[in-house]
N, C-alpha and C positions, 0 to 999 in steps of 0.2 A: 596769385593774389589771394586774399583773406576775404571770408563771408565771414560778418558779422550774427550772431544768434542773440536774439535778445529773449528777454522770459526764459531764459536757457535751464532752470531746475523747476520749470513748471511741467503742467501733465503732457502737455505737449511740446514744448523747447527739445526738454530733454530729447526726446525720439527723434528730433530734429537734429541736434546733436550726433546720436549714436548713429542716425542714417548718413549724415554727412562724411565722418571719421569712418566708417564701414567704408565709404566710397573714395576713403583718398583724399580729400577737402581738406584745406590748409582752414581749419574753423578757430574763432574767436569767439568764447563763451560772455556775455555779460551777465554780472551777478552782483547781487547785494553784498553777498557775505561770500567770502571763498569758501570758507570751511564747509559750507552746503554743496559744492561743485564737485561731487564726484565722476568725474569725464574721464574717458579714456587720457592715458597719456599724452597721444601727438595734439590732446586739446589746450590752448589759449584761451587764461583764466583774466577777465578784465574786469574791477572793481564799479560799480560804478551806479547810477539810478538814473533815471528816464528825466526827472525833473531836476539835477544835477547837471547845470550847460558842462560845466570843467571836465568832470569825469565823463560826459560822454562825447566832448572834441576828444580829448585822449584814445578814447574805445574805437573811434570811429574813424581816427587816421589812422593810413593805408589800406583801408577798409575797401571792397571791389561790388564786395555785394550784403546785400543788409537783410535780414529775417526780422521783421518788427510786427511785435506781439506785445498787447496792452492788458492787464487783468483787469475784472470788473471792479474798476475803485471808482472814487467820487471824482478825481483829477483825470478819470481816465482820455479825455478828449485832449487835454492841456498836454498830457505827456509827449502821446504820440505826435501834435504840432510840430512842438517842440522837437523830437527826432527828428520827422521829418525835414523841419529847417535845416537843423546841423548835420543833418544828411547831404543836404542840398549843398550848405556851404562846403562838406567835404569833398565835393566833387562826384560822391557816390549816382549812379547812373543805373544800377541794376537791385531792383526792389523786389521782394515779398513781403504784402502785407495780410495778417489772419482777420479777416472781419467776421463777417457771419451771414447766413442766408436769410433772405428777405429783409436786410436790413433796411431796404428802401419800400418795406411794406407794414411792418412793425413799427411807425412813426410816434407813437407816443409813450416806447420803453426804453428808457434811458440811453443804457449799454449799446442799444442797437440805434437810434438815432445821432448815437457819440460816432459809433463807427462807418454809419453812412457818410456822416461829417467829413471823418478823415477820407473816405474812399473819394468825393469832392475833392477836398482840397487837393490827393492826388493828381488826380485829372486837370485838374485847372493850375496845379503847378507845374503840368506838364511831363511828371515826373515819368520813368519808364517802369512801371511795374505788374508782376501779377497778385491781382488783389480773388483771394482765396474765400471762401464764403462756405464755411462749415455750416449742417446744420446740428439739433443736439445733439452732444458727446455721451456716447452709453456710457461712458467709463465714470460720469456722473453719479451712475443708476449706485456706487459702491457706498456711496453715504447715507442710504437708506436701503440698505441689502439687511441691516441686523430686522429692520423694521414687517420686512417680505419676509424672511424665514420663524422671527416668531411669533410675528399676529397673523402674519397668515393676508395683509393686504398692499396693493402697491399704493403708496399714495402721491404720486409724481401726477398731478391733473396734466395731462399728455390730451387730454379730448379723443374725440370718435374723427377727425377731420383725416389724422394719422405724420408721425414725423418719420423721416428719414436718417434714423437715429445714424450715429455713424462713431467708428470705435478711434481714440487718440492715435492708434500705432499706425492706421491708416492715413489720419491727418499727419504725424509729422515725417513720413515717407512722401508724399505727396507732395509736401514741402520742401524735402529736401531734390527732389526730383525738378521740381521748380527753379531752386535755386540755385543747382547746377546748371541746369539750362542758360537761364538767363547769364550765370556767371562764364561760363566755355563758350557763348556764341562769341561771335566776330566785333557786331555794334549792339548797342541798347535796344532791346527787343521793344515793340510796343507793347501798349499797355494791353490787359487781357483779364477776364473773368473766369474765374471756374468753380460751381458748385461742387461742395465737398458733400458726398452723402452716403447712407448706407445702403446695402442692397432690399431693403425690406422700409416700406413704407408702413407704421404698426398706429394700433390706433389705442387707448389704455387697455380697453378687453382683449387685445391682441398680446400685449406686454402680461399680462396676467396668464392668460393662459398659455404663454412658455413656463413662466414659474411655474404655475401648477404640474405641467409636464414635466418639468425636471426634478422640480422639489416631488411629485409622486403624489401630492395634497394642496386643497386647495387655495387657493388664492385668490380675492376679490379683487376687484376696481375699485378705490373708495369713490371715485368721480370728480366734481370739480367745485368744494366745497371752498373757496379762495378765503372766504376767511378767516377758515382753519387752517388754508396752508399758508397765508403769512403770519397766521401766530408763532406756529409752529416753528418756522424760519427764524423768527425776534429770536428765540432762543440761542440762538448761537451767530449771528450775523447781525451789524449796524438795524435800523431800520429802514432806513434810504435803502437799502440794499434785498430788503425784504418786499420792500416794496416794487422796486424792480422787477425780483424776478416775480411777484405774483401778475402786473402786470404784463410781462412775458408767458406765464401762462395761461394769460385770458385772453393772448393772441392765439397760440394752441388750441385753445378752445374752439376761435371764430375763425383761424387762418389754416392751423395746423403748420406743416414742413414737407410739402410736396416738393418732390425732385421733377424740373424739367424734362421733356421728354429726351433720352441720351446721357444722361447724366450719368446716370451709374458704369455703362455701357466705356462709356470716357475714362473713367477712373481704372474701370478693370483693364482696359488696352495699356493706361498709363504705368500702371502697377504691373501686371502680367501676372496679374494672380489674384483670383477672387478677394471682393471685400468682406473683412469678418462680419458675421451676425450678430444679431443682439442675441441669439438662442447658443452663440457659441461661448458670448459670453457669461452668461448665466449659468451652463454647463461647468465654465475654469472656477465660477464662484464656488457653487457648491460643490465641486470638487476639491476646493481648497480649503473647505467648509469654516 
């Protein structure tokens, strides 16, 4: 049978992808544009958009198990329904959905109120899935890496509370581990939770002082100046969208991204192999300078 991957040439699909084809998985890539789809060979390239019904009954017959992955847009809530339904009417039984951690704590940030939404409507449609709850992606930290090397400051307001940063190639292993599971058992698993996290709970002085230590010089906290970091944002991103993540970061501020007790513990048995660092990734940057 076919596992569907949706978001399949984002930061995480993709890994999602390569872990699945690595293991054998008869995978089914969903994409906008082919000519973006560079997959291994044994991958199944399907046309198609989240808000498009036509193109994704097409993607999603003979479909056995679904990977459903929403980017932060304005329709982000409307999409995933929408999957979801045409999931349902395909008969699809076996679910991964990406939401995020604490989304049922973060209540008044868009992104994260959209996908407590859907993790609802899961539940209450009964559907059979595991719904996955990363917290931030270090691999983020890559869009303001020119800014940490030549002023010399991080300016991500991360707070003193501390996140559970956690690296993409971990998240879309995890996932595909998931969605092998649920696709080889016997019947439709129940539904299940798992925080996704990293091994290091860090807090902005903590993310500062790895750079400093790798970079050899120093490196500040700028703090949690909100707003200058939604100006700073407008500049390349809608404002709806700036506005989001600032108020995601003033959850950061007051909630932070604490991993439950076992969390990480969990990941490492499931993986069988330590989760990367934020201090390792910091190392692959400037070493790839």
């Amino acid at each position: 049978m076919t596992i569907l991957v949706t978001g399949a040439t984002g930061n995480v699909g993709r890994h999602v992808v390569e872990q699945l084809a690595k293991r054998g998985a008869d995978v089914r890539a969903l994409v906008r544009d082919p000519s973006k789809a560079n997959f291994p060979a044994t991958v199944a390239v399907a046309q198609g958009d989240l808000l498009d019904v036509d193109s994704l009954r097409a993607a999603f017959s003979g479909v056995s198990t679904l990977f459903l992955l929403n980017a932060v847009t304005a329709d982000e809530y409307t999409q995933a329904l929408i999957a979801l339904n045409i999931a349902r009417e395909s008969g699809i039984e076996r679910i991964v959905y990406l939401s995020v951690i604490h989304s049922d704590v973060y209540v008044n940030v868009p992104h994260f109120a959209g996908k407590y939404g859907v993790e609802r409507m899961i539940e209450d449609m009964g559907l059979h899935a595991t719904i996955l709850r990363p917290a931030y992606f270090i691999n983020n930290d890559l869009s303001i890496k020119d800014v940490v090397t030549g002023y010399g400051v991080y300016p991500m307001p991360i707070g003193s509370k501390g996140l559970a940063m956690v690296d993409t190639r971990d998240v879309g292993e995890i996932v595909a581990i998931e969605l092998l599971r649920r696709e080889q058992a016997a019947e439709p698993l129940p539904l299940n939770r798992i925080n996704v996290v990293g091994p290091d709970t860090l807090t902005g002085a903590d993310v500062a002082a790895i750079w400093t230590d790798v970079l050899g010089r120093p490196v500040a906290y700028l703090g949690e100046d909100m707003d200058g970091f939604e100006k700073s944002l407008r500049q390349y991103m809608p404002s709806w969208m700036a506005f989001d993540m600032r108020l995601m970061g003033e959850r950061f501020v007051t909630e932070g991204m604490v991993p439950e007790a076992g969390d990480v513990e969990r990941l490492v048995a499931l993986l069988g192999r330590p989760l990367h660092s934020y201090r390792g990734f910091v190392a692959e940057v400037v070493a790839a300078g």
